[in-house]
C-alpha positions in Angstrom: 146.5 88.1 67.4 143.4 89.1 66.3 141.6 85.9 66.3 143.3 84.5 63.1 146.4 82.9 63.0 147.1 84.2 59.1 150.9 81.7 59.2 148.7 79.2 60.6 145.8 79.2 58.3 148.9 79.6 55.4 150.5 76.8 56.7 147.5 74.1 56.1 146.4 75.4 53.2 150.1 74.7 51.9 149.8 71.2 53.4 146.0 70.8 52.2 147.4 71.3 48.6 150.7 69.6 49.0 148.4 66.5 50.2 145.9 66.9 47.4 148.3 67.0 44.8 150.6 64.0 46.2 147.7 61.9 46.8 148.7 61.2 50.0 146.2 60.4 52.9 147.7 62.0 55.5 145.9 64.3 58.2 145.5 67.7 57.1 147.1 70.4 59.3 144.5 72.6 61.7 145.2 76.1 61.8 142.6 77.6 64.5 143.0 80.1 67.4 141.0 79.2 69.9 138.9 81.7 69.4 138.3 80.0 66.1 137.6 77.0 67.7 134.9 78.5 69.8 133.1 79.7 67.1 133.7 76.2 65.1 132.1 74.4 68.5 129.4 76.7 69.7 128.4 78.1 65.9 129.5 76.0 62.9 129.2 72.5 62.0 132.1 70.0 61.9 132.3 70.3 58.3 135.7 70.7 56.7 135.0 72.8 53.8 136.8 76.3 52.8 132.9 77.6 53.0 132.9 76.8 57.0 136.7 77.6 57.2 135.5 81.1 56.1 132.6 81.4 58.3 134.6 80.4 61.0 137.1 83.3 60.4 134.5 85.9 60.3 132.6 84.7 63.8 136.4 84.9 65.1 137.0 88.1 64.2 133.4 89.1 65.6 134.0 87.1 68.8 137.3 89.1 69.4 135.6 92.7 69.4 132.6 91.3 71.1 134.8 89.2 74.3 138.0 90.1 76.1 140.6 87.5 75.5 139.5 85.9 79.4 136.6 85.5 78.3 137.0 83.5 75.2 139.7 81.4 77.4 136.7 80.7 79.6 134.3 79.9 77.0 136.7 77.8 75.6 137.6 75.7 78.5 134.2 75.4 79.7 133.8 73.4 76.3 136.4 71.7 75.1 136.0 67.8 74.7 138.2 66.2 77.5 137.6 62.5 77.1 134.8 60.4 79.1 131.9 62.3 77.4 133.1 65.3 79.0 132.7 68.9 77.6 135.0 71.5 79.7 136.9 71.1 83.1 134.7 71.1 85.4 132.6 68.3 84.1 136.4 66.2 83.9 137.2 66.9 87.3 133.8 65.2 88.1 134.0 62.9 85.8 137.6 61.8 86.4 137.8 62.5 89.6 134.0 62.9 91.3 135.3 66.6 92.5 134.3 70.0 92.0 137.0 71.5 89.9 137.7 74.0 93.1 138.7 70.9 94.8 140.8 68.7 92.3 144.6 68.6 93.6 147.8 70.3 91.9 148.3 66.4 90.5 144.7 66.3 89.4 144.7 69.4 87.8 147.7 68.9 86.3 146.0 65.6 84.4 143.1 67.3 83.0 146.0 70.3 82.0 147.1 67.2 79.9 144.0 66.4 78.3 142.6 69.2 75.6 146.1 68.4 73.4 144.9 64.6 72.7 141.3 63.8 74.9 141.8 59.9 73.5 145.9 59.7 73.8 145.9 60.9 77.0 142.6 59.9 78.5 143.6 58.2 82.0 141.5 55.6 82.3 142.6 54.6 78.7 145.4 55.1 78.7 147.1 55.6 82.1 150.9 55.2 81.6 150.9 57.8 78.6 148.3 60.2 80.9 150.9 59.7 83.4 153.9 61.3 81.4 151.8 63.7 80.7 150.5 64.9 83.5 154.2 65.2 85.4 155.8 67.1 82.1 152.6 69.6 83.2 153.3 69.2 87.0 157.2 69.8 85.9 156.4 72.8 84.1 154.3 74.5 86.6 157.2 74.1 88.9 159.3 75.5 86.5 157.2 78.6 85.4 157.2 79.7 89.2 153.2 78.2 88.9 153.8 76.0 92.2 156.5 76.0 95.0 158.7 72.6 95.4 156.8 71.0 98.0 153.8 71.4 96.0 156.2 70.1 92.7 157.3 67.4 95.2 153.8 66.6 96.7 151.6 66.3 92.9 154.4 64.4 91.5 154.0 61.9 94.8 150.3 61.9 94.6 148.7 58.5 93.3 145.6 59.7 91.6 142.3 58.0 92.4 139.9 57.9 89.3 135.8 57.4 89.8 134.9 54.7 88.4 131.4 53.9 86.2 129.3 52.7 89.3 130.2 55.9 91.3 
C-alpha cells in the first residue's frame, strides 16, 4: 500500500455511519496503516475528527515518499504504547523484563510480540494468564513460519518468565 488503507478507511466510515444513525454506542472501527499511525502519534493530536483523519492521510502519504517501509516499521515500534508507561520495545524489555531488548529471550520477545494488539488486555503483570496465551500463539507461530527451530519452540514455550518488579 501506499500508506492508506482506502477498504479500511471505507470500512469505518461505513461503521461510523451505521453507528450514528442506529444510535448505538459501540466502538467505532480504526482504519490506519501504520504509517498512519506514526504520523497520528508523532504529528497529530488524539482528536477523532474527519479534520485530523485527513491530516493524518496526507502526513502518510508524505511519510511514505520521505521513509522506506523499514524505516517507518522502526519508527513505529520504537513508539508504540506497550503497557507499563512504556513507549516502544526497548523501553518494554526494560520495563518488563530489566533487559536490553538485544538480550530478552525468544519467550520474552515473544510477550512483548503480544503486546501492541491490546497493551492493557495483554499486559503481564495485569493480566498474566491472558499475556500467557498470547505469548505461546506468538512463540507457536514463530515456530511455524520457520522464525525459530524446535528446540528453540520447545525451549520459549518451557521458559517461566521473570517480570521486574516496581522496587527494581
Amino acid at each position: 500500500h501506499g500508506g492508506l488503507d482506502f477498504q479500511g478507511i471505507a470500512r469505518a466510515v461505513f461503521s461510523a455511519v451505521e453507528t450514528k444513525l442506529s444510535g448505538s454506542n459501540r466502538r467505532t472501527q480504526g482504519a490506519s496503516t501504520i504509517t498512519q499511525q506514526v504520523a497520528k502519534n508523532f504529528l497529530l493530536t488524539p482528536d477523532q475528527t474527519v479534520e485530523r483523519k485527513i491530516q493524518e492521510a496526507i502526513l502518510a502519504l508524505r511519510i511514505e515518499t520521505a521513509f522506506t517501509k523499514d524505516q517507518i516499521l522502526e519508527l513505529y515500534m520504537n513508539q508504540i504504547f506497550l503497557g507499563q508507561r512504556a513507549h516502544g520495545f526497548a523501553a518494554a524489555a526494560e520495563i518488563y523484563f530489566g533487559k536490553k531488548l538485544s538480550e530478552v529471550s525468544v519467550a520474552e520477545a515473544a510477550m512483548l510480540a503480544g503486546l501492541p494488539k491490546a497493551p492493557s488486555a495483554y499486559n503481564p503483570i495485569a493480566n498474566p494468564r491472558r499475556a500467557t496465551q498470547r505469548q505461546r500463539y506468538i512463540i507457536d507461530r514463530m515456530f511455524e513460519t520457520g522464525f525459530i527451530t524446535e528446540t528453540q519452540h520447545e525451549q520459549a514455550l518451557a521458559q517461566v518468565l521473570r517480570y521486574r518488579t516496581q522496587s527494581e
